[in-house]
C-alpha positions in Angstrom: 115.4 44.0 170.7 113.8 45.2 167.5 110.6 43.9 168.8 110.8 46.0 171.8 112.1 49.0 170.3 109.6 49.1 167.5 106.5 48.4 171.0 108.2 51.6 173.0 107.8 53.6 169.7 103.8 52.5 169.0 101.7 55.6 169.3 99.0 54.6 172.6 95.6 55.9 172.2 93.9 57.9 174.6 91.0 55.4 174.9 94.0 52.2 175.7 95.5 54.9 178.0 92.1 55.5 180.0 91.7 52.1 180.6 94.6 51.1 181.5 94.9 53.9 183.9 91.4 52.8 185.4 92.3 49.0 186.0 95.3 50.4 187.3 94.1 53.0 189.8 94.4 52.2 193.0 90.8 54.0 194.2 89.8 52.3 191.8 90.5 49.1 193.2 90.2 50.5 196.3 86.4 51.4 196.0 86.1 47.9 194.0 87.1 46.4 197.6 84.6 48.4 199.4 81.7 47.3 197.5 82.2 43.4 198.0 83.0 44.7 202.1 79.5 46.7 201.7 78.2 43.5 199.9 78.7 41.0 202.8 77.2 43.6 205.3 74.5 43.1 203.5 74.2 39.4 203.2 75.1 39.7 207.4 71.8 42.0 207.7 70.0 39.3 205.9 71.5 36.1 207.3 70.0 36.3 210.7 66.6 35.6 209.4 68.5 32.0 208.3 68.5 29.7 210.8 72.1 29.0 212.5 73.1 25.7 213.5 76.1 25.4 215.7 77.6 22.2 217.1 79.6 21.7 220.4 81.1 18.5 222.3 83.3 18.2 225.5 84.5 15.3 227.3 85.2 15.4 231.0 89.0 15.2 231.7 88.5 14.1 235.5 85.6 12.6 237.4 82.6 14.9 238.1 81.5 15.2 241.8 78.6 16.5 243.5 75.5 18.3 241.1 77.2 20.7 238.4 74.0 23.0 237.9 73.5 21.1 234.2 73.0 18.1 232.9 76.1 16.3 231.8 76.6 16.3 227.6 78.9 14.3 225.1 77.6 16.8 222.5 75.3 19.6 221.5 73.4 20.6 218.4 71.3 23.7 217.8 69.1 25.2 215.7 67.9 29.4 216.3 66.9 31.9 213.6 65.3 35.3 213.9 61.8 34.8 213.5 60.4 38.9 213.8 62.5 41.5 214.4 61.4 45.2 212.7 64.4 47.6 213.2 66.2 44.2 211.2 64.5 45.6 208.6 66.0 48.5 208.7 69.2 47.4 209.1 69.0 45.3 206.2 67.6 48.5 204.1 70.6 50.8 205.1 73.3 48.0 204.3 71.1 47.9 200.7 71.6 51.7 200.9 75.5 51.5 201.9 76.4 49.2 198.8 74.0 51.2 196.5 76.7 54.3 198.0 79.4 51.6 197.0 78.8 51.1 193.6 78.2 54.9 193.1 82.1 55.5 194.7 83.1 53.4 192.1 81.6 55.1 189.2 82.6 58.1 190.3 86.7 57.1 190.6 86.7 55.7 187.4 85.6 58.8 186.3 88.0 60.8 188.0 90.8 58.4 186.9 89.4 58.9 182.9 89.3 62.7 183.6 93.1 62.9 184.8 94.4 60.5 182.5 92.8 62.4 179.5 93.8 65.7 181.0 97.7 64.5 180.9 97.2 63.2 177.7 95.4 65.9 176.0 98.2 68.3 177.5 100.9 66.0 176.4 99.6 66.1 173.0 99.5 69.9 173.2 102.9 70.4 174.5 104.4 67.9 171.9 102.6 70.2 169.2 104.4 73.6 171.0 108.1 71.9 171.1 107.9 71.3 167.5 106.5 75.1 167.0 109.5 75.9 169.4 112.1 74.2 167.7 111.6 75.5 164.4 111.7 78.7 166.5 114.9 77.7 167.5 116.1 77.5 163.9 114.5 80.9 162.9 116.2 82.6 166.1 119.4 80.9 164.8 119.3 82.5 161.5 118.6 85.8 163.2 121.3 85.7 165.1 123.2 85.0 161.9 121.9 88.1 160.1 122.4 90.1 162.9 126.1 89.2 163.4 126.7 89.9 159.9 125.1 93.5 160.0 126.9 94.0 162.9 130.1 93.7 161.9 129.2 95.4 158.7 128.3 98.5 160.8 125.0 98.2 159.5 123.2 97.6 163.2 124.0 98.8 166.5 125.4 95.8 168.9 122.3 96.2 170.6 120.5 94.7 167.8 122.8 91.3 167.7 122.3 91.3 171.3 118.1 91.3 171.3 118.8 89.0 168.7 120.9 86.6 171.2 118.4 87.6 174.1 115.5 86.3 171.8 117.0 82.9 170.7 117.8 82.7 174.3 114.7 82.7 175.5 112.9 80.5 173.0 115.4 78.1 174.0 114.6 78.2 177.9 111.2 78.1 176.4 111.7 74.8 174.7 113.8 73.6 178.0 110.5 74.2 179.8 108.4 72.2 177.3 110.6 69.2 177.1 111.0 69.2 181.2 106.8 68.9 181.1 106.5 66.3 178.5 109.2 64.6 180.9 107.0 65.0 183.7 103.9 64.3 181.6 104.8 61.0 180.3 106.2 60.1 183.4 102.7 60.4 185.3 101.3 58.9 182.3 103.4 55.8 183.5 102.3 55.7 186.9 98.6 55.9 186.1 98.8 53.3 183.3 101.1 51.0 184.3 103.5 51.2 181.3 107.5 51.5 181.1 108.2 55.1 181.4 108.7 56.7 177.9 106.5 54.3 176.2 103.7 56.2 175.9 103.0 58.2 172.4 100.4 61.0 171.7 98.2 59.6 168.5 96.3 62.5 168.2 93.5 61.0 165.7 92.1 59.4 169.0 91.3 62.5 170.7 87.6 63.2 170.0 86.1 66.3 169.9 85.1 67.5 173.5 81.1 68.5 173.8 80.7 72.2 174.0 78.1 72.5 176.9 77.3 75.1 179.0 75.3 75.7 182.1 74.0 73.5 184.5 70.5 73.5 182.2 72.1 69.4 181.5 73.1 68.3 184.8 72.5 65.0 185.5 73.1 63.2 189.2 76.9 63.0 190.2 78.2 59.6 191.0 79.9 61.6 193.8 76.7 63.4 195.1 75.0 60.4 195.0 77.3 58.1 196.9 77.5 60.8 199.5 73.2 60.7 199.3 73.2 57.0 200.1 75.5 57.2 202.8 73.1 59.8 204.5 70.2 57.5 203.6 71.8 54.7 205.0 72.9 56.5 208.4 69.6 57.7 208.8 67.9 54.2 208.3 70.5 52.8 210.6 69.9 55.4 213.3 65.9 54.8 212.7 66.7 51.3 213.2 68.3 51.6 216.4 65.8 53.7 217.8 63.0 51.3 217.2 65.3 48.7 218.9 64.7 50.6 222.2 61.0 49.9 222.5 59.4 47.4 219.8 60.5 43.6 220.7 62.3 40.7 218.9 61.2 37.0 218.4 63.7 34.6 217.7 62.9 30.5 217.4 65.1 28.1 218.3 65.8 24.0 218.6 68.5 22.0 220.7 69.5 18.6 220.9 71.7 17.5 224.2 73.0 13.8 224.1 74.0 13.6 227.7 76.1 11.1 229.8 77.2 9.3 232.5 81.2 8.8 231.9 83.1 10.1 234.8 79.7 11.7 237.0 77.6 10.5 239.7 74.8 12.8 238.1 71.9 10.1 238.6 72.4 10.0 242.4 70.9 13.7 242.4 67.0 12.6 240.1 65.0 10.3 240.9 65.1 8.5 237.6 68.1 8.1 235.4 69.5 10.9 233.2 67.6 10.0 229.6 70.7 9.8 227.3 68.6 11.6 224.2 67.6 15.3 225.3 65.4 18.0 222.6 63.9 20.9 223.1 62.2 23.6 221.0 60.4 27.0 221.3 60.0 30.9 220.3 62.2 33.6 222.9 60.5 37.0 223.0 62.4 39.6 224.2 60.8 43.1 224.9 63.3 46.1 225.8 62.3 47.7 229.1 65.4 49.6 230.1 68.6 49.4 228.2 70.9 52.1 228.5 73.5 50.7 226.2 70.8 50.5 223.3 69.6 54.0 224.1 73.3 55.4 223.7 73.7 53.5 220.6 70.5 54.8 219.4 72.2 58.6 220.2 75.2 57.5 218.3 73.8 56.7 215.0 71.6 59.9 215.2 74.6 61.4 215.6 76.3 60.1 212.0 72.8 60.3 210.6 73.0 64.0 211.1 76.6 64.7 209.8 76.4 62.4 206.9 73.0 64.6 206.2 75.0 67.6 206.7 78.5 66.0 204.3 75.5 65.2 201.3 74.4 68.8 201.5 78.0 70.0 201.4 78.9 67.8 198.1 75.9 68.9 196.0 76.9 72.7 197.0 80.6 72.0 196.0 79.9 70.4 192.9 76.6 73.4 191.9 79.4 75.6 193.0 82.2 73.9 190.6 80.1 73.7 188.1 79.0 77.8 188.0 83.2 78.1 188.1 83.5 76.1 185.4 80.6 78.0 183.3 82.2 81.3 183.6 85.9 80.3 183.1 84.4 78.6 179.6 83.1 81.6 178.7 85.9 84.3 179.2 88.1 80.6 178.3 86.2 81.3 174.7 86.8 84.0 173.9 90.5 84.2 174.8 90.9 80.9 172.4 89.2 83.2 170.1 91.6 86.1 170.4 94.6 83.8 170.5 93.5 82.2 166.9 93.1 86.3 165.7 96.2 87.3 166.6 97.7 83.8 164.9 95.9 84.6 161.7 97.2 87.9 161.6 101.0 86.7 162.1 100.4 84.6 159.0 98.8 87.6 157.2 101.7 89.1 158.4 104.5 86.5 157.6 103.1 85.9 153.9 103.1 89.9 153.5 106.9 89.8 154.5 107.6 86.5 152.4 106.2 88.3 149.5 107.5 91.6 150.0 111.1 89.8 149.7 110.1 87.6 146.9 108.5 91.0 144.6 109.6 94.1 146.9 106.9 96.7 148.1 105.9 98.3 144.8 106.5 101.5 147.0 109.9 102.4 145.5 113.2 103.4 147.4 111.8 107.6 147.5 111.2 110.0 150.8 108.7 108.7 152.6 108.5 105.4 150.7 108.5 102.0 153.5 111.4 100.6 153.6 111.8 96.8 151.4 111.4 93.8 153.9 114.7 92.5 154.6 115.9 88.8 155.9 116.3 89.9 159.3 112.4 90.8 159.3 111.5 87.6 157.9 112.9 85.7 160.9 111.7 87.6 163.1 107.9 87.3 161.5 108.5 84.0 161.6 109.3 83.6 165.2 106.2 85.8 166.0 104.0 83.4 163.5 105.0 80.0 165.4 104.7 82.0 168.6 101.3 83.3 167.9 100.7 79.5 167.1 102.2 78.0 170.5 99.7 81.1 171.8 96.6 79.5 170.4 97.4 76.0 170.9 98.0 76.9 174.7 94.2 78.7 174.6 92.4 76.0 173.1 93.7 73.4 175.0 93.0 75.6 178.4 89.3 75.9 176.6 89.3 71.9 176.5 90.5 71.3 180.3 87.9 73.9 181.2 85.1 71.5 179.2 86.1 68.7 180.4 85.9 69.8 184.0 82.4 71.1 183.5 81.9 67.5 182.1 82.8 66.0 184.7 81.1 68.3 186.9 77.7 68.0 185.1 77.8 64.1 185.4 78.3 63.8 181.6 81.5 61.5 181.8 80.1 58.7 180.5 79.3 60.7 177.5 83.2 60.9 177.0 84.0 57.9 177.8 81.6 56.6 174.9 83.2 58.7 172.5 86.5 57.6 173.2 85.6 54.3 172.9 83.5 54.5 169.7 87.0 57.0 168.5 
């Protein structure tokens, strides 16, 4: 028990959770299954130029009469292969093409899986950082409330002032109710992606490396999304190219057969005029040349068909993700610059919080005269402390918007594997 207890307290770092959550994911695995499918269409393209051999046998269950149209068997061997065949070639080059699209599916879910389970993490981390801002918030607004109950029973304050004072430590409280309900519902997705007991997962935050800061699409490199969706259309097209060619050029194919016939149970030698030979081959080349095959030329009108929408799908993805990836360059920029005024308007909260805490420690030098300002007091203290840790939870919330938004653009500039390297190197 204290083994297990000390494990579901061990902090998890982002890295462990990334991998886990990618041997974990099920399009992972999924798209793992779908290049060892798009692997054996492959060796199926090429194994018709390998010579089959199949191998049959039959016994006659009641007495033959009269001729049978074939000669009589115990058993049959035979040998045929593809010899020339060109729209085989193509086929074999688009089943190349359709696992190339395979392995790029791949790449591109593990990705995806990293970028969520990073995205959870790096949020879980930031809402653990705001709960603790909005507990001690919690304690300040306590105090308040304190102060304020005090002066208003000492007829000092209105009861107006005791009741913002409860409506404030109110509402940082259904603030930190909100926080803890997301980490719940953080950690619990964290679970499902990894794999790991519920609750068991906990934020280091020294394994978060810094996110790049890039910008603009002046570093894109090819998507493993884009390009999957590329090979499919290659593949299609070489397909349909394939069956088109199937319509007119024609196909050699060699074979070799070995008949051991008999006499059991037939009257077969009454019909030749010398006795059945028991030991039967034969060998040669079939050509076959298309003259009119309507089946083939619908087929042929099918595959154009998929050719053309997977053509028209590949031109869609590369406009989604250009399109993502301008989003994502102007949301960093305005994203920027509101982390920027966020970590102002914190630094000016603590300006303002150590003016207060000073003010109370040596009064305001301004004396107690008309028009003098009035000495801090501990109700202002609290309250410049709330604001402080608010203006905090404020700038956390920014910066980790900024860092969503940068990852994203990562993601969308095909730069993933540059995170995933620093994570592992972290």
């Amino acid at each position: 028990m204290a083994l297990a207890t000390h494990r579901a307290e061990a902090q998890v770092s982002l890295s462990t959770v990334v991998d886990l959550a990618q041997r974990n994911s099920t399009s992972v695995r999924v798209a793992a299954a779908d290049i060892s499918k798009a692997s054996a269409v492959l060796w199926q393209s090429r194994d018709a130029l390998i010579p089959s051999i199949n191998f049959g046998t039959g016994l006659p269950v009641f007495p033959e009469i009269g001729f049978t149209g074939q000669p009589p068997s115990i058993w049959t061997a035979t040998v045929q292969s593809l010899v020339y065949s060109f729209p085989q070639k193509r086929y074999i080059d688009a089943a190349n093409l359709g696992l190339q699209a395979a392995k790029a599916r791949l790449k591109d879910a593990r990705e995806q899986v990293a970028l969520d389970a990073s995205l959870e993490y790096l949020e879980l981390d930031n809402v653990n950082q705001q709960l603790a801002d909005a507990q001690q918030q919690e304690t300040f607004a306590a105090k308040l409330v304190d102060i304020e109950q005090q002066r208003s029973e000492a007829g000092v304050d209105p009861l107006s002032e005791l009741l913002q004072a409860k409506l404030t430590a109110a509402q940082i409280k259904l603030s930190r109710l909100h926080l803890q309900a997301r980490a719940t519902v953080l950690e619990k997705q964290l679970a499902e992606l990894t794999g790991l007991p519920p609750g068991s997962i906990k934020v280091d935050h020294s394994s978060i490396p810094e996110i790049p800061k890039i910008h603009g699409i002046d570093s894109q490199l090819p998507l493993h999304g884009v390009q999957a969706a590329k090979f499919i259309a290659l593949s299609k097209a070489t397909q349909a190219t394939g069956d088109r060619e199937s319509n007119y050029l024609p196909e050699m194919r060699f074979f070799v057969q070995y008949n051991r016939n008999t006499t059991i149970l037939n009257d077969v030698n009454q019909f030749f005029a010398k006795p059945l030979p028991a030991n039967n081959f034969a060998s040669g080349v079939s050509v076959q040349i298309p003259l009119f095959d309507m089946g083939r030329y619908a087929r042929s009108r099918e595959s154009a068909a998929d050719a053309l929408r997977s053509r028209v799908e590949a031109e869609q993805a590369q406009k989604q993700n250009d399109l993502a990836v301008a989003e994502a360059s102007a949301s960093i920029t305005e994203l920027d610059a509101q982390a920027e005024v966020a970590s102002l308007k914190q630094q000016i909260a603590t300006a303002q919080l150590n003016t207060v805490l000073a003010q109370l420690e040596t009064g305001n030098g301004s004396g107690s005269g008309a028009g003098s300002q009035p000495q801090a007091s501990p109700k202002s203290e609290q309250l410049a402390r709330i604001d402080e840790r608010q203006k905090f939870e404020d700038a956390r919330a920014a910066e980790f918007d900024l860092s969503k938004a940068r990852l994203n653009l990562l993601r969308a500039l095909g730069h993933m594997d540059d995170w995933l390297r620093e994570l592992r190197g972290k």
